[in-house]
C-alpha positions as CSV (number, residue, x, y, z in Angstrom):
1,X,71.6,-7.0,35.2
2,X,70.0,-9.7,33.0
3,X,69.8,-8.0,29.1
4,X,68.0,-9.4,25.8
5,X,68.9,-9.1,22.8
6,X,67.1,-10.9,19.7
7,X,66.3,-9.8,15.9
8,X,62.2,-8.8,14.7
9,X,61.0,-9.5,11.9
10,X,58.5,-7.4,9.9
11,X,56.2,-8.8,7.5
12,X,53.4,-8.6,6.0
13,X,52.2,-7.5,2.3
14,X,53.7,-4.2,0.3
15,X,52.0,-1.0,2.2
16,X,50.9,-3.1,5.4
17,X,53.1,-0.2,7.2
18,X,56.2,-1.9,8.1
19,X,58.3,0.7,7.2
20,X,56.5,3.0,9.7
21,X,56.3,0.7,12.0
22,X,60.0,0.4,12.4
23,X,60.1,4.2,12.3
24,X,57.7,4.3,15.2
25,X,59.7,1.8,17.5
26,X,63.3,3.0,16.8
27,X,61.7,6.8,17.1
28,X,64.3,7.9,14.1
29,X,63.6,7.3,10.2
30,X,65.3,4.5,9.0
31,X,63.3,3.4,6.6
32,X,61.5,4.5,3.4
33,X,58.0,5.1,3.5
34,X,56.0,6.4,0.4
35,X,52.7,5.8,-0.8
36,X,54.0,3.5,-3.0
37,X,54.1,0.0,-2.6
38,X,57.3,-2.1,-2.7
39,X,59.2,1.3,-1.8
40,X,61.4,-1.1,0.7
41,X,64.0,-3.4,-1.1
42,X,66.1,-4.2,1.3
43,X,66.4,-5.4,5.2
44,X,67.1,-2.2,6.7
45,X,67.5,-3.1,10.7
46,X,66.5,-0.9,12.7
47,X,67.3,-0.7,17.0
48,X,65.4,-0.1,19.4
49,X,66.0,-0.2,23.3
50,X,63.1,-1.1,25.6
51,X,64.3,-1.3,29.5
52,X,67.5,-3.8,29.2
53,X,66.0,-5.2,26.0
54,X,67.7,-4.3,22.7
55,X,65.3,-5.3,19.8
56,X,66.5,-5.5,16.0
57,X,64.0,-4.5,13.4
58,X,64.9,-6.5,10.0
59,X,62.4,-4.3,7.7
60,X,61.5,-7.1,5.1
61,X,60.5,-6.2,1.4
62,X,56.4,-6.5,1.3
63,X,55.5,-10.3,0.2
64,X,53.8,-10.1,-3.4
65,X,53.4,-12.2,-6.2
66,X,56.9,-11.5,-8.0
67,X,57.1,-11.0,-11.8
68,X,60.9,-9.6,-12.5
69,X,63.9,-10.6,-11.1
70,X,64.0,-7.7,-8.9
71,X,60.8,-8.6,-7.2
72,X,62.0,-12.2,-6.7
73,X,64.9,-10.9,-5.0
74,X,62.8,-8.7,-2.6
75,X,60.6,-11.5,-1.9
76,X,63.8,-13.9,-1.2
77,X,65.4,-11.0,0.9
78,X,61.5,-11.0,2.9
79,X,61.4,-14.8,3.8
80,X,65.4,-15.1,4.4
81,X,64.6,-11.8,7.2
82,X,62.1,-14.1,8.7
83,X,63.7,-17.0,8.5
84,X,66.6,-15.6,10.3
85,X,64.5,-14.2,13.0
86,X,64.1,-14.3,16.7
87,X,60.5,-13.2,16.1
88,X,58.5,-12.3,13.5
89,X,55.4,-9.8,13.4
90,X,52.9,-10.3,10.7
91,X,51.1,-7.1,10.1
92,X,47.8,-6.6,8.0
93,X,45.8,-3.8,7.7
94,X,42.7,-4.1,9.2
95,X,40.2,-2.7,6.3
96,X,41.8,-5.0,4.2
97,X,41.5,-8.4,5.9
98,X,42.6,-11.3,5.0
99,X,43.2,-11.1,1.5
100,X,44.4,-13.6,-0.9
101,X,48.3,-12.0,-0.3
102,X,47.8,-12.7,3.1
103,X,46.5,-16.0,2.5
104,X,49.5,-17.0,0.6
105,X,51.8,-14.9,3.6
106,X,50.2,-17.6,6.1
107,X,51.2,-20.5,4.1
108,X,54.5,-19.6,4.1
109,X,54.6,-19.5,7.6
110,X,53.9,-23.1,8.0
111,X,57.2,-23.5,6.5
112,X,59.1,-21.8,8.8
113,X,61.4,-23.9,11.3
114,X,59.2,-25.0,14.4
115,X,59.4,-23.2,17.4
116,X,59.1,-20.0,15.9
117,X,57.2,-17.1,17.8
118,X,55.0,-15.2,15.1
119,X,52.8,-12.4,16.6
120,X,50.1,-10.6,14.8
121,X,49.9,-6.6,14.7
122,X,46.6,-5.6,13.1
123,X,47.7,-2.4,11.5
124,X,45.4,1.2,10.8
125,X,42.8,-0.2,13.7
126,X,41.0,3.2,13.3
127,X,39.8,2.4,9.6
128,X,37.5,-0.1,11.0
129,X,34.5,-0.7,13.5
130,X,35.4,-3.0,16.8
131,X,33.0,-6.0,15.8
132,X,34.6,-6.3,12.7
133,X,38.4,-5.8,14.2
134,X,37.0,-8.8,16.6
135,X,35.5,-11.0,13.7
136,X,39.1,-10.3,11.9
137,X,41.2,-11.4,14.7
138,X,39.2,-14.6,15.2
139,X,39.6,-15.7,11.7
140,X,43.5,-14.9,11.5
141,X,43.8,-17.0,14.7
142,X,41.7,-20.0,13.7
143,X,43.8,-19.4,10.6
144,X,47.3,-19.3,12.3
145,X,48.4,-20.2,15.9
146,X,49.7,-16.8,16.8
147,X,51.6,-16.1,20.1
148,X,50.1,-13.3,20.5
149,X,47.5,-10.8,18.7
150,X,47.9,-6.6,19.1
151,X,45.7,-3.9,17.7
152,X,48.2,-1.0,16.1
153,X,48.5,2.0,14.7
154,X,51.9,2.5,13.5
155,X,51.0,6.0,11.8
156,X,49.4,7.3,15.1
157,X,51.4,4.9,17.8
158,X,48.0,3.7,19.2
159,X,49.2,-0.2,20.7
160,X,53.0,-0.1,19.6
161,X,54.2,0.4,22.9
162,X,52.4,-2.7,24.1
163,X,53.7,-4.4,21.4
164,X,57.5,-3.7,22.1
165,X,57.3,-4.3,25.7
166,X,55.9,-7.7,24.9
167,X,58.7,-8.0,22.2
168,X,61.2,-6.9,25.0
169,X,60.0,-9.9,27.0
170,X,60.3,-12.5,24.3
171,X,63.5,-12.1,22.7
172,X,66.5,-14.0,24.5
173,X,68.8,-13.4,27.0
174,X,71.7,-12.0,25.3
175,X,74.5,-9.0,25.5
176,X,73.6,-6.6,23.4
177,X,74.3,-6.5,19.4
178,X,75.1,-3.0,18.9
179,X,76.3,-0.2,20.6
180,X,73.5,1.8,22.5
181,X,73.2,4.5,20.4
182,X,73.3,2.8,16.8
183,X,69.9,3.0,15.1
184,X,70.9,1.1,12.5
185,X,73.5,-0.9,10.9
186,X,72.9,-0.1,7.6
187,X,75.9,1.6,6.1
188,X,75.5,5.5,6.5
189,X,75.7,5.5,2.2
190,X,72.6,3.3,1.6
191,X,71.0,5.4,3.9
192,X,71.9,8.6,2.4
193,X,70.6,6.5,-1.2
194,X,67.4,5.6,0.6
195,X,66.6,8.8,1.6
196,X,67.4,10.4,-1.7
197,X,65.4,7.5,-3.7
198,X,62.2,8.2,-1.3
199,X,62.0,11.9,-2.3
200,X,61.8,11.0,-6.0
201,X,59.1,8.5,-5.6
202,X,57.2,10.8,-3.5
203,X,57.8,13.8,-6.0
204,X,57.3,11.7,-9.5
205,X,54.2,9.3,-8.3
206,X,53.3,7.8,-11.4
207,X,55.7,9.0,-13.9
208,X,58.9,7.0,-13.1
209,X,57.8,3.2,-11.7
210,X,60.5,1.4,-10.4
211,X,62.7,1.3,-12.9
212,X,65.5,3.7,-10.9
213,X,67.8,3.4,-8.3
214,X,70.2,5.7,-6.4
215,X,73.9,5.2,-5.7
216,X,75.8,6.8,-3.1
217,X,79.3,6.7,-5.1
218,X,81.4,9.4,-3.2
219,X,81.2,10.6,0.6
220,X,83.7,13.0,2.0
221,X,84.3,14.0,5.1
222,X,85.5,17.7,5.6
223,X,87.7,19.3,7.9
224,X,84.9,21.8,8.9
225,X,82.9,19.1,10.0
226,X,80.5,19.1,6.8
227,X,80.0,15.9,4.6
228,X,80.0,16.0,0.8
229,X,77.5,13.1,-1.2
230,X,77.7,12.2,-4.6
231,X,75.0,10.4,-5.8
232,X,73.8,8.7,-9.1
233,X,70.5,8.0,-9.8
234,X,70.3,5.3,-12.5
235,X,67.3,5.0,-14.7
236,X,66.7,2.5,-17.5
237,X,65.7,4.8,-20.6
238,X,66.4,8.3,-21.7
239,X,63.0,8.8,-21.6
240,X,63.4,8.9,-17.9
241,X,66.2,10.7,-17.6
242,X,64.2,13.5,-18.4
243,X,61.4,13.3,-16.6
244,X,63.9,12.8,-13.2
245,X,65.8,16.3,-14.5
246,X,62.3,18.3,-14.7
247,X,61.9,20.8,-17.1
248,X,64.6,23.0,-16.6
249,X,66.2,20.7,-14.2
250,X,63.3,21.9,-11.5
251,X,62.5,18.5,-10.4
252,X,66.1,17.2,-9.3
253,X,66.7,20.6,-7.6
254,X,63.6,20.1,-5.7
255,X,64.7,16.4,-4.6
256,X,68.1,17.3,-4.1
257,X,67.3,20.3,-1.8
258,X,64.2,17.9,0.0
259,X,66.8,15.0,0.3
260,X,69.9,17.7,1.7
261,X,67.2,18.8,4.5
262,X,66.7,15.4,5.5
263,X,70.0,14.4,5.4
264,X,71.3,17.6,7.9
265,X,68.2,16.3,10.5
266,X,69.6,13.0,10.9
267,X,73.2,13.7,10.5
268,X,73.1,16.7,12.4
269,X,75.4,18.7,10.0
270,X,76.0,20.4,7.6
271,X,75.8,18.5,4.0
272,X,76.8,19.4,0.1
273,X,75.1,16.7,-2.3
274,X,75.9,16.6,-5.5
275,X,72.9,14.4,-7.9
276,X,73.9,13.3,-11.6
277,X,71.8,11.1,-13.5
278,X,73.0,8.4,-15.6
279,X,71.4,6.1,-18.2
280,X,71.9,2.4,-17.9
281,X,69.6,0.2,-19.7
282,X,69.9,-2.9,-18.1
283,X,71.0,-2.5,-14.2
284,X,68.1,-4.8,-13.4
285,X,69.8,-7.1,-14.6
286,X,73.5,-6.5,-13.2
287,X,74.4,-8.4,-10.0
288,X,76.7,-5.0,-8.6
289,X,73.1,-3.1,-8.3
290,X,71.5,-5.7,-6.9
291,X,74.7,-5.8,-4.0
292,X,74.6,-2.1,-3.7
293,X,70.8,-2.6,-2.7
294,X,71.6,-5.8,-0.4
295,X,69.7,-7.8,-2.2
296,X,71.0,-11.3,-3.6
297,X,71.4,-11.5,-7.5
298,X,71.1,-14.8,-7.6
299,X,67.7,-14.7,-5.7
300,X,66.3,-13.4,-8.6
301,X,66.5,-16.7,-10.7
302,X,63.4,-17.7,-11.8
């Protein structure tokens, strides 16, 4: 039995629908997905198994225009997931085009080392008419030699499978990387922090940008077979300390009740978490958070 084994790249701009897209192929949620762009800082992996192929999602931080040091760190963390890749899968989403972001994605390509297989997934096909899904394609190819072109929807699962059957075929003969029945290899604590930071973007929208990360500081296993989580969910003003607390503590009852549910599902057990929020002014700027978030500090330096 001949098996493959070989690591994916997603990229593309913030909200392209990599997230969901790794969701889709792995068929469990691994990573965050929120209206929100940006909502993914670090290279969660993700595995999926496709006949005797096992493929490794590395779920790169959407490719912006970077202003902070955080954002150049996620934007480091995107081209070093490429860069490291067996393959790498550009998505766009089709209403959008090619926009300038893209432009600038496709540039950076050229930079990669040669050799490199780069496919193109045009993302949310059914927001657009055929011709111009045909016109778009043609342009991104004169544009870019891609390998290969598909037609997706990750929301709906429309193309995906052709996509990681022809992913299956491409990465290399190899023993497997991980156990069989590993969906990730992101520790079980930053998933547990994901999870928990998802349900407070999608509950505060607008009020708290990104100025907030979660911490899984304490996880205990119990004799009855039930985990307890501490977590602490830093924000950089006081301000925001209330706004995460809710008026009478109503909003991080609701997260921590919303983030408990999900974490059962995908543990498949019982869980206590505990949530505290804690002021620190300037954990953008301390190298610990950025570690905790698998991000490089130093990638940051402007």
């Amino acid at each position: 039995m001949t098996t493959r084994a070989g690591f994916i790249a997603l990229i593309g701009e913030p909200n392209a629908g990599k997230s969901t897209l790794t969701n889709r192929m792995v068929g469990a949620k691994v990573s965050i997905v929120t209206h929100k762009v940006q909502t993914t800082r670090t290279r969660i992996r993700g595995v999926a198994m496709e006949g005797e192929s096992q493929l490794v999602f590395v779920d790169t931080p959407g490719l912006f225009q970077p202003r902070r040091r955080l954002d150049r760190a996620m934007v480091a963390a995107a081209w070093g997931g490429a860069s490291d890749a067996d393959i790498i899968v550009l998505l766009i989403e089709a209403h959008r085009g090619m926009t300038d972001g893209v432009k600038r994605i496709l540039d950076g390509l050229q930079d990669l080392p040669r050799g490199r297989k780069v496919a193109l997934a045009i993302n949310k096909i059914d927001r657009v008419k055929a011709e111009d899904l045909l016109a778009l394609t043609q342009k991104m190819n004169e544009a870019y030699a891609f390998a290969e072109t598909f037609m997706i929807s990750a929301e709906r699962g429309h193309g995906v499978d052709a996509l990681r059957k022809w992913l299956a075929e491409q990465v290399p003969e190899s023993p497997w990387l991980y156990p069989e029945d590993q969906i990730a290899d992101l520790p079980m604590r930053m998933i547990a922090a994901e999870m928990t930071r998802e349900k407070l973007t999608l509950r505060l929208h607008q009020e708290l940008p990104y100025q907030l990360t979660v911490e899984t500081e304490q996880w205990e296993e119990r004799e009855d077979g039930s985990a307890r989580i501490d977590q602490i969910i830093y924000v950089t003003r006081d301000g925001h300390k209330g706004i995460v607390l809710g008026k009478k503590g109503e909003t991080i009852k609701s997260v921590s009740q919303a983030s408990r549910a999900e974490l059962e599902e995908f543990l498949g057990r019982k869980v206590h978490l505990f949530l505290q929020v804690k002021v620190r002014e300037n954990w953008l700027e301390e190298a610990e958070r950025y570690s905790e978030m698998g991000l490089e500090f130093k990638d940051g330096n402007a």
